[in-house]
C-alpha positions in Angstrom: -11.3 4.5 -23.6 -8.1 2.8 -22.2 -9.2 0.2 -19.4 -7.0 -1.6 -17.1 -7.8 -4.4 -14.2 -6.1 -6.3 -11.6 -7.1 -9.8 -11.3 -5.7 -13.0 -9.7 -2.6 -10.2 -8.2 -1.4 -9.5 -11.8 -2.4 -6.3 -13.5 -4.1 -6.6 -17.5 -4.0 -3.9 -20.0 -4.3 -1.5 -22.1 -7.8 -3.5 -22.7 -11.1 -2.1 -24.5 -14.6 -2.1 -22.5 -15.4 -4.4 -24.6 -12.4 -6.9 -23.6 -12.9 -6.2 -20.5 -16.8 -6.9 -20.2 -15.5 -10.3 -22.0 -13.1 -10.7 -18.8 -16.4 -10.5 -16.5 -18.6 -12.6 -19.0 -16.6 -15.8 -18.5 -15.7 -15.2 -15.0 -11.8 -14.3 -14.9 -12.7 -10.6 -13.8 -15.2 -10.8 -10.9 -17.0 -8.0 -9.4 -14.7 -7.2 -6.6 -12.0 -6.7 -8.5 -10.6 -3.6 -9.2 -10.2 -1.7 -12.8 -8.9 1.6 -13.7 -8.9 4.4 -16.8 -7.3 7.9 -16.7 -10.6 9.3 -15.9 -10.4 7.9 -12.3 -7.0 9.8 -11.6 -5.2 8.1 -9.1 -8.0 5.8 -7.5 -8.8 2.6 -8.7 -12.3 1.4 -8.5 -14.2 -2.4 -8.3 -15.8 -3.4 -11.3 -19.3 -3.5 -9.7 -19.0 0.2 -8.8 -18.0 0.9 -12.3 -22.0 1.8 -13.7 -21.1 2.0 -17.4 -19.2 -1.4 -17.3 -22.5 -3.6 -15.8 -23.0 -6.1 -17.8 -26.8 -6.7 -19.0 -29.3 -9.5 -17.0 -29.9 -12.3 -18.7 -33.7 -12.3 -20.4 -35.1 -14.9 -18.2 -34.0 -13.7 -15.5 -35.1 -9.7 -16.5 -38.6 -11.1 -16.8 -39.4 -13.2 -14.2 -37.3 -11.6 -11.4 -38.5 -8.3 -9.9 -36.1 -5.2 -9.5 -35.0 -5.3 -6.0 -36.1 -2.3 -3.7 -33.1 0.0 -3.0 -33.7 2.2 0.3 -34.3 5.3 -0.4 -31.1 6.3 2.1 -29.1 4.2 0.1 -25.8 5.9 -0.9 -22.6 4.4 -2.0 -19.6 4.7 -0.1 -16.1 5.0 -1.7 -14.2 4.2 1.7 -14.2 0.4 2.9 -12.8 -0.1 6.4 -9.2 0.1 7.0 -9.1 -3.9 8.3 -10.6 -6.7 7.8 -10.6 -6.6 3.9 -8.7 -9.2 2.1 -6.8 -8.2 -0.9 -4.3 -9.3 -4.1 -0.8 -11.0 -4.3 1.7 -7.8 -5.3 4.4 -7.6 -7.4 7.4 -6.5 -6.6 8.5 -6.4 -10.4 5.3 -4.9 -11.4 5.7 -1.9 -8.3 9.4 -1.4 -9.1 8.0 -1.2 -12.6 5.2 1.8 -11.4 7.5 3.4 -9.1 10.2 3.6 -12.2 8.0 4.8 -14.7 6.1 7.3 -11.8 10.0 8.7 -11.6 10.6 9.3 -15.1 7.0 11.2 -15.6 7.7 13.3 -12.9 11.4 14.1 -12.7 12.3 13.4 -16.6 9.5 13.6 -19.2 7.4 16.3 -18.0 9.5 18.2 -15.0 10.5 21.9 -14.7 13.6 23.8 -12.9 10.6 24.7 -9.6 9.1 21.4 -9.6 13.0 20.0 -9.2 13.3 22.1 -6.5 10.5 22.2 -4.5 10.6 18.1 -4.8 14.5 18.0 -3.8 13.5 20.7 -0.9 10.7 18.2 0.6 13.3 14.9 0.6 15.7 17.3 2.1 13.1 17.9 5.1 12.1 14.1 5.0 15.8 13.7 5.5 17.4 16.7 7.7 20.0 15.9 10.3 20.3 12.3 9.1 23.4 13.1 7.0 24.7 16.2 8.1 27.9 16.3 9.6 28.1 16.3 13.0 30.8 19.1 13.7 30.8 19.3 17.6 31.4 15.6 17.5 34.2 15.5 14.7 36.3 18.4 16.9 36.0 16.5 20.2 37.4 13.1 18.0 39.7 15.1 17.1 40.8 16.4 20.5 40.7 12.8 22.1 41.7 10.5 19.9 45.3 8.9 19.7 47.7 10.4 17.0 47.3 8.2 13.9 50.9 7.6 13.2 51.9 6.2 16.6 49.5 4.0 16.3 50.4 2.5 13.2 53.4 2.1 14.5 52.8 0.2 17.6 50.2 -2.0 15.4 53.2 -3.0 12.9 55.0 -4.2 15.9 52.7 -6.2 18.0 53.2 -10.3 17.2 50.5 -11.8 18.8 46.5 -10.9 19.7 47.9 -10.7 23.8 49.8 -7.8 22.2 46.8 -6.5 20.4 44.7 -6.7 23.4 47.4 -4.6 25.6 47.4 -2.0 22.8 43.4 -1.6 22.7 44.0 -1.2 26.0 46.6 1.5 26.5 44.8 3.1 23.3 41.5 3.2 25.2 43.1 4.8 28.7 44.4 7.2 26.9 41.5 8.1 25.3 39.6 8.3 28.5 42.3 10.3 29.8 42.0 12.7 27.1 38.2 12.9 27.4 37.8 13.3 31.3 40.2 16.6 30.7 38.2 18.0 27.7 34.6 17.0 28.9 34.0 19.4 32.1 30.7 18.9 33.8 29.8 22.5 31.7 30.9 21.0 28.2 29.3 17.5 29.0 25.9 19.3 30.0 25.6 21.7 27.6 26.3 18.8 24.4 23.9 16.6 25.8 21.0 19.8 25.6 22.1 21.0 22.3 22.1 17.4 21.3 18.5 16.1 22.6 17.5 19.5 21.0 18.5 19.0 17.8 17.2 15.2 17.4 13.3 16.6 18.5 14.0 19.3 16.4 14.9 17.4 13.0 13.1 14.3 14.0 9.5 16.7 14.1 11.3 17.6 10.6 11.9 14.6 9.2 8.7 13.3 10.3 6.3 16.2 8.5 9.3 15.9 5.8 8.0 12.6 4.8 4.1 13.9 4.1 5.6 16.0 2.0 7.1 13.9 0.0 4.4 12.0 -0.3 2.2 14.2 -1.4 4.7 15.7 -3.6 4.9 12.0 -5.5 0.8 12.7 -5.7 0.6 15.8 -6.7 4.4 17.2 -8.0 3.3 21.1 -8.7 1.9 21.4 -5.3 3.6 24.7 -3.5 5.8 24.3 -0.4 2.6 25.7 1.6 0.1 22.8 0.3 3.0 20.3 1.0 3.7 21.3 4.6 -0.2 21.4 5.2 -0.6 18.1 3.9 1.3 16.4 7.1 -0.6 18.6 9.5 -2.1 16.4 11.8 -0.3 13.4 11.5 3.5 14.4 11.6 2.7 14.7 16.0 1.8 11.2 15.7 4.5 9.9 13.3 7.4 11.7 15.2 6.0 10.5 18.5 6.1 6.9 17.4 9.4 7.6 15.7 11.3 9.3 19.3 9.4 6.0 21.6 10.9 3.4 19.1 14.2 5.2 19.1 14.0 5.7 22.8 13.6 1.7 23.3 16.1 0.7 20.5 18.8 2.9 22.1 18.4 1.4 25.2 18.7 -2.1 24.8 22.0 -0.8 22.3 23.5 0.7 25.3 22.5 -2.3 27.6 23.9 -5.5 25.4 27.0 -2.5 24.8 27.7 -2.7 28.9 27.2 -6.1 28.7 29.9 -6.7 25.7 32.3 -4.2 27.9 32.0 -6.0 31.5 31.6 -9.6 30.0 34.1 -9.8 26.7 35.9 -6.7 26.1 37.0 -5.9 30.6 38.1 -9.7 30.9 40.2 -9.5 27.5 41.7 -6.4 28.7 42.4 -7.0 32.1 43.9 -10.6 30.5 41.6 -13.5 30.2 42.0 -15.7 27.4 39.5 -16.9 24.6 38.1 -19.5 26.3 34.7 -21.4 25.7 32.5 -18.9 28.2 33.6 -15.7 27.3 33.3 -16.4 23.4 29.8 -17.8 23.8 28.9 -14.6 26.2 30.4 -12.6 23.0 28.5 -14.7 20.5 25.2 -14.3 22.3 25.6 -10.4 22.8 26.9 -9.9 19.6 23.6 -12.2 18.3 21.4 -9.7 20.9 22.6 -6.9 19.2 21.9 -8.0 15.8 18.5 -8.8 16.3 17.5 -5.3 18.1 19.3 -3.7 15.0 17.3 -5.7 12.5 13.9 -4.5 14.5 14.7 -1.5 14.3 15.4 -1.7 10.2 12.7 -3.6 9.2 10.5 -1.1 11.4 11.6 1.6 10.0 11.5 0.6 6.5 7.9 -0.4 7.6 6.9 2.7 8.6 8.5 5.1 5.6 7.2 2.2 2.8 4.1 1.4 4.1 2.4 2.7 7.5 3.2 6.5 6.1 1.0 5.9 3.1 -1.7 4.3 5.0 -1.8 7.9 7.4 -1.8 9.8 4.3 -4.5 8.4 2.3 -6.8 7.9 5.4 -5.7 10.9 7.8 -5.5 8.2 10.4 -2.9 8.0 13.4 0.3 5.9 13.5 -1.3 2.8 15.2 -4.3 2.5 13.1 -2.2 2.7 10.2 0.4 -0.1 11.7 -3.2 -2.1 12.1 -3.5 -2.7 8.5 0.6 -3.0 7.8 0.2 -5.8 10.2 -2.7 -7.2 8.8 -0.9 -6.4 5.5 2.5 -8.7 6.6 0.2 -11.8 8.5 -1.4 -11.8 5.1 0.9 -12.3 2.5 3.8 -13.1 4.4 5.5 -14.3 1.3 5.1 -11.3 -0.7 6.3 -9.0 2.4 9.4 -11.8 2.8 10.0 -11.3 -0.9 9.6 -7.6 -1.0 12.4 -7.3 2.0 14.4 -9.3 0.8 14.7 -7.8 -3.0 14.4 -4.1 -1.4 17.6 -5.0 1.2 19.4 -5.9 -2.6 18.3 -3.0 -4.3 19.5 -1.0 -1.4 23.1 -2.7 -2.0 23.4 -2.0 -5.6 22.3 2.0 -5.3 25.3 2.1 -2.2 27.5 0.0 -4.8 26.8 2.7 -7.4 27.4 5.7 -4.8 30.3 4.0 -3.6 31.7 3.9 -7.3 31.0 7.7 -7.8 32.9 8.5 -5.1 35.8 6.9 -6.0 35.1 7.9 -9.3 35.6 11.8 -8.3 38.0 11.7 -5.5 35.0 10.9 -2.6 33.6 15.0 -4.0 29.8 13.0 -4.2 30.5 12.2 -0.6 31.2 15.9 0.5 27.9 16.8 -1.8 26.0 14.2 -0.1 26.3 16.0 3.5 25.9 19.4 2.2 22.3 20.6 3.4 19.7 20.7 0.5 22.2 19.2 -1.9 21.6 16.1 -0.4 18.1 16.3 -1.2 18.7 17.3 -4.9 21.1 14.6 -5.3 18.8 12.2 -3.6 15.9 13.3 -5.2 15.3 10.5 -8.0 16.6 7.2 -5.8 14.0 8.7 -3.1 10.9 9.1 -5.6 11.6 5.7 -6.8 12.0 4.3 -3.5 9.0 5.4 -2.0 6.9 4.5 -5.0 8.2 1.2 -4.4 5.9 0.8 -1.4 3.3 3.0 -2.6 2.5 0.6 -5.7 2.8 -2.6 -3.8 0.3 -1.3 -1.2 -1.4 0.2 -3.9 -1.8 -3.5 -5.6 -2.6 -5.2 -2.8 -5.6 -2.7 -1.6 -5.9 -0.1 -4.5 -9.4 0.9 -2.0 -6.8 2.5 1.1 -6.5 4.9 -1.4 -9.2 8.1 -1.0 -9.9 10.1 -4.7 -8.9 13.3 -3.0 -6.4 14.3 -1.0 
């Protein structure tokens, strides 16, 4: 049998029992570390829970040492806690390496016409209402906005930025002007309902979308029915997390946005120069803004890469599971740097590569992409591989978070 192991955070194999007993003799493979064969499904296991790789007492010590007495409640437990155990140095080459060749198997080498589907049909619930279009809010653009044309015009011909500035201005007056005569009290209330309606509506979605898809990456014949089942109590917590964050980010958005209007953009257009104060209010908001927007990335890619898998594995809620992501980060805060870092680049070169196949057939991969289900299908391999990513780097830093069944 095929043996693999993970010692000192790099992963060894194909390997015989043999070699890997050898590993264990002379002390590279200890007993807590973990090993693996095809037999063990998706689970790895520690080499001193393994039975049939113990390695033999020595003589002296089989005679003159008695057998220790086991109580007779004694059973071994598969679980460890969910903190407080330390674990290996991931890769980030070796998970985009697992998450690539998970892809393949699944979508490529050994997929069908209803597995395709059902997968693409989960990443399109993971992702619902994120890339839609927004209709009601194209139509009103449409409505208030200032005719294209003139405003080309009127941009060719201004000399100086005190001319810009006068034009944002008229340009944003008329704009308002337009708006307070299509947005009745009626119109105004009834957008805002339909609107909070349909961000609980898709965020609940999006948040049992993304069991789903994981369990689809665990088990990829699974029926739509298992799939759905498999976020059911943990989606409430998940989308409740989700709406607070929002809630919060949103907020301090709209605040530092006041804040730009009454402190840079209302002095600019009422006249003010650039002078030292109001470029170092606009540099400080504009900073402000930044860093909410980068907390609100990096917990978001937190959550979908790491704190999702977590829940999943351990059917725990969405704090218990950030427990251990934290816990995960304070401990290798190098790998985590590392892993952002070459994940933000990865992100870059897929948009690079969307951006060329758009121009490539006249932006028609950009009307696919907001088409509803579509998007899934079209998304389905980039999304696989991107959420194997932080499956196999959890995965290789504690392969025991992990349960045998799910």
């Amino acid at each position: 049998m095929i043996w693999y192991c993970i010692t000192n955070g790099s992963q060894r194999g194909p390997m015989s029992p043999d070699e890997l007993r050898a590993l264990a003799r002379d002390g590279t493979l200890k007993p807590e570390d973990y090993v693996w064969n095809e037999s063990f499904g998706e689970q790895w296991r520690r080499m001193r829970d393994v039975p049939e790789l113990a390695l033999p007492p020595p003589a002296s010590a089989a005679v003159s040492a008695p057998a220790p007495e086991l109580d007779a409640g004694f059973m071994p437990v598969s679980s460890t806690p969910l903190t407080g155990v330390p674990g290996n140095r991931p890769s980030f080459s070796l998970a985009m390496q697992q998450a690539w060749d998970r892809m393949i198997r699944l979508l490529f080498l050994k997929a069908s016409f209803a597995r395709w589907m059902g997968m693409a049909f989960c990443v399109w619930i993971s992702i619902v209402g994120m890339y839609e279009p927004n209709l009601a809010g194209e139509a009103l653009l449409q409505q208030v906005q200032p005719d294209p044309m003139s405003i080309k015009s009127k941009v060719e011909s201004c000399a100086t930025p005190d001319q810009m500035v006068a034009l944002y201005g008229e340009m944003l007056d008329q704009m308002v002007e337009k708006s307070r005569r299509a947005l009745t009290p009626t119109v105004v209330k009834t957008a805002l309902v339909v609107w909070l309606l349909l961000i609980v509506i898709t965020g609940w979605l999006r948040a049992r979308g993304a069991f789903m898809v994981m369990h689809r990456w665990h088990h990829p014949d699974a029926t739509i029915a298992q799939s759905w089942a498999s976020g059911c109590g943990l989606s409430r917590s998940l989308f409740l997390f989700r709406l607070g964050l929002g809630a919060v980010m949103c907020a301090l958005t709209a605040v530092i946005g006041v804040a730009l209007q009454w402190h840079v953009f209302g002095p600019l257009m009422n006249g003010a120069t650039y002078e030292g104060g109001l470029i170092t209010h606009g540099f400080l908001l504009m900073l402000g803004l930044s860093l909410v927007l980068t907390v609100w990335i990096t917990a978001a890619i937190l959550v979908t890469h790491f704190v999702v898998p977590v829940m999943y594995w351990r059917r725990v809620g969405v704090m218990a599971a950030w427990r251990v992501v934290v816990e995960f980060c304070n401990e290798r805060p190098g790998a985590m740097t590392l892993y952002f870092t070459l994940y933000i680049i990865l992100l870059h070169v897929l948009l690079a590569a969307l951006a060329m196949a758009a121009c490539c057939t006249c932006c028609c991969v950009i009307y696919l992409c907001v088409i509803p289900f579509i998007n899934g299908i079209l998304f389905l391999p980039a999304t696989i591989f991107l959420r194997g990513l932080g499956i196999s780097f959890l995965r290789q830093w504690r392969p025991d978070l992990e349960t045998a069944e799910q």
